[in-house]
C-alpha positions in Angstrom: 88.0 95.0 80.4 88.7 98.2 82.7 89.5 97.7 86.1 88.9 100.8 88.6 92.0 102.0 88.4 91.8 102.4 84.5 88.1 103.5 84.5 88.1 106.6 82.3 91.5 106.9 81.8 93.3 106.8 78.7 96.8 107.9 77.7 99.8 108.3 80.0 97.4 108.0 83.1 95.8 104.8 81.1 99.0 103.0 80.6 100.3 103.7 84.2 96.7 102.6 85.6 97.5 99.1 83.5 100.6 98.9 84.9 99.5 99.8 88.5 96.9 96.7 88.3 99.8 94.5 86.8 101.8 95.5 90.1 99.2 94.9 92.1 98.2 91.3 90.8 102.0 90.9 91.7 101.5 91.8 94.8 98.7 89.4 95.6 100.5 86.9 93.9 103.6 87.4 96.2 101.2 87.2 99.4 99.3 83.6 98.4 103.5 82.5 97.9 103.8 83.5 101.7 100.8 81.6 102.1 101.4 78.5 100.5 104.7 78.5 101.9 103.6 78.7 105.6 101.1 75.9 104.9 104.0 73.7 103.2 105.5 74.7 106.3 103.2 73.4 108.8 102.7 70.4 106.5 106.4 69.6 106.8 106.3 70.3 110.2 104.3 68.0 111.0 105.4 65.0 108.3 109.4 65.6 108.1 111.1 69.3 109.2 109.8 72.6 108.8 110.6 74.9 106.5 114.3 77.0 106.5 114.2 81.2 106.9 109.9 80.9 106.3 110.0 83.9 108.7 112.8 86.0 106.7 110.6 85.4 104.0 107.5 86.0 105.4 109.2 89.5 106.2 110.2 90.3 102.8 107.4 88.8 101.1 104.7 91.2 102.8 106.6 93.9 102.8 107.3 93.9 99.4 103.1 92.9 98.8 102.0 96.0 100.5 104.1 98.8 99.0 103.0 97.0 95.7 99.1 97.8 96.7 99.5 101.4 97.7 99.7 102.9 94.0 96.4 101.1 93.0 95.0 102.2 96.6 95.9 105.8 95.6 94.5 105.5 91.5 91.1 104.0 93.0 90.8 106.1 95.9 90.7 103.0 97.7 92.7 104.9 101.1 91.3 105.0 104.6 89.5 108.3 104.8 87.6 109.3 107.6 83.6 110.3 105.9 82.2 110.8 108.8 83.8 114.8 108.9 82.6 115.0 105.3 79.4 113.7 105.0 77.7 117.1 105.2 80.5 118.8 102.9 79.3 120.6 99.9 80.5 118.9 96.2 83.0 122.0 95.7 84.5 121.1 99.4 84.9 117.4 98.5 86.6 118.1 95.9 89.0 120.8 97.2 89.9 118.2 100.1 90.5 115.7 97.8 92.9 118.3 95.7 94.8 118.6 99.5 94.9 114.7 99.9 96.0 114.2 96.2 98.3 116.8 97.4 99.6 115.4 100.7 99.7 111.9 99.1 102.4 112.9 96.2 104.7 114.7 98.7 104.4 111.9 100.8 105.0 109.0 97.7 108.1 111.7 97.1 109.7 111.6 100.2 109.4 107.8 100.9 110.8 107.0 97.9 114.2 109.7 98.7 114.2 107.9 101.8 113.5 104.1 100.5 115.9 104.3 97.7 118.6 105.8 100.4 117.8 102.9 102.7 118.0 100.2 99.4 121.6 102.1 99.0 122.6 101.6 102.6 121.3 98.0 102.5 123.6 97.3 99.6 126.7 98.9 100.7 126.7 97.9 104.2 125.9 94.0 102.8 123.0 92.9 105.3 121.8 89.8 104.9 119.3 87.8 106.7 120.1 85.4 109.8 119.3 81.8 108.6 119.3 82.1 104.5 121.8 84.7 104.2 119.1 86.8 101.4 120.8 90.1 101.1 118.1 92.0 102.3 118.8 95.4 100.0 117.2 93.1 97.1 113.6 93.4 99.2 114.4 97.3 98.7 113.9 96.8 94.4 110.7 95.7 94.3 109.8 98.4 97.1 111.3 101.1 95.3 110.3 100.1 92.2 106.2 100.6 93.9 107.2 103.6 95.2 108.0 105.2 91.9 104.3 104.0 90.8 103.0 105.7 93.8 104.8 109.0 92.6 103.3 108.6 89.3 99.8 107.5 90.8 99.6 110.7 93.3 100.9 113.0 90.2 97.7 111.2 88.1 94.9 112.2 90.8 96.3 115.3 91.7 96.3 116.3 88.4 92.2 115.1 88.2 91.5 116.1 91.2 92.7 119.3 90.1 90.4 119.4 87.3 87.3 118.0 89.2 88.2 121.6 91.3 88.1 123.6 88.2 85.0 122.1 87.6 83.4 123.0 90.2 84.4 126.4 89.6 82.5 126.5 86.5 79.3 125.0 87.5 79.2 127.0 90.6 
């Protein structure tokens, strides 16, 4: 069954769109964890003692959850846009400013992962760890890092058809 993010892709961009939903599932998964722990939480609040570090986990847990979403938001072109300054745009215009975004949205996926995997680095050699269950916190960086290198390869993937639907336009007119 394709998913959006697969729909007519096949190839490279097909297998990275697999993977991109994979990630994504994972992130969802990681947020119902956060969940069910904050409801075992309040359970044992209430019944014996509440839970140890839920808010350090709660911390890495989302953060982790949303950098996993953002290469799926970028293959399905599920990002806020604002339609309201292009709903009277012409086909060829739509597509040239989704060429820019496509654009805009790899050089940004490029510089927050420099930046991220400098920060997972730091993280590591300075040896942070959280207050109450002593996670090193660089090991949130992998997973974050690890999304950020999908959302590289996600930005490269609609540029790249973006760039084509642009060409496209060209021909037709």
């Amino acid at each position: 069954m394709a998913t959006a993010a697969r729909a007519g892709r096949s190839g490279l961009p097909g297998a990275v769109a697999a993977v991109v939903d994979a990630w994504a599932l994972f992130g969802g998964l990681i947020v119902l964890a956060v969940v069910a722990m904050h409801v075992a939480s309040v359970v044992g609040g209430m019944v014996w003692v509440p839970f140890p570090g839920d808010f350090e986990i709660t911390q890495i847990g989302i953060a982790v959850a949303a950098f996993a979403f953002l290469p799926y938001c970028e293959l399905t072109g599920a990002n806020v846009t604002a339609d309201i300054f292009t709903s009277g745009v012409g086909r060829r215009t739509l597509s040239v400013l989704k060429l820019l975004a496509s654009f805009v949205a790899l050089l940004f996926s490029v510089l927050l992962l420099w930046r991220m995997y400098a920060g997972l680095l730091d993280q590591k050699e300075y040896n942070y760890v959280t207050a109450i269950l002593q996670v090193p916190v660089w090991i949130g960086f992998i997973p974050i890092v690890l999304s950020l290198v999908l959302l590289v390869a996600a930005a490269a993937i609609t540029l790249v058809e973006n760039a084509r639907g642009v060409a496209g336009q060209t021909r037709d007119g």
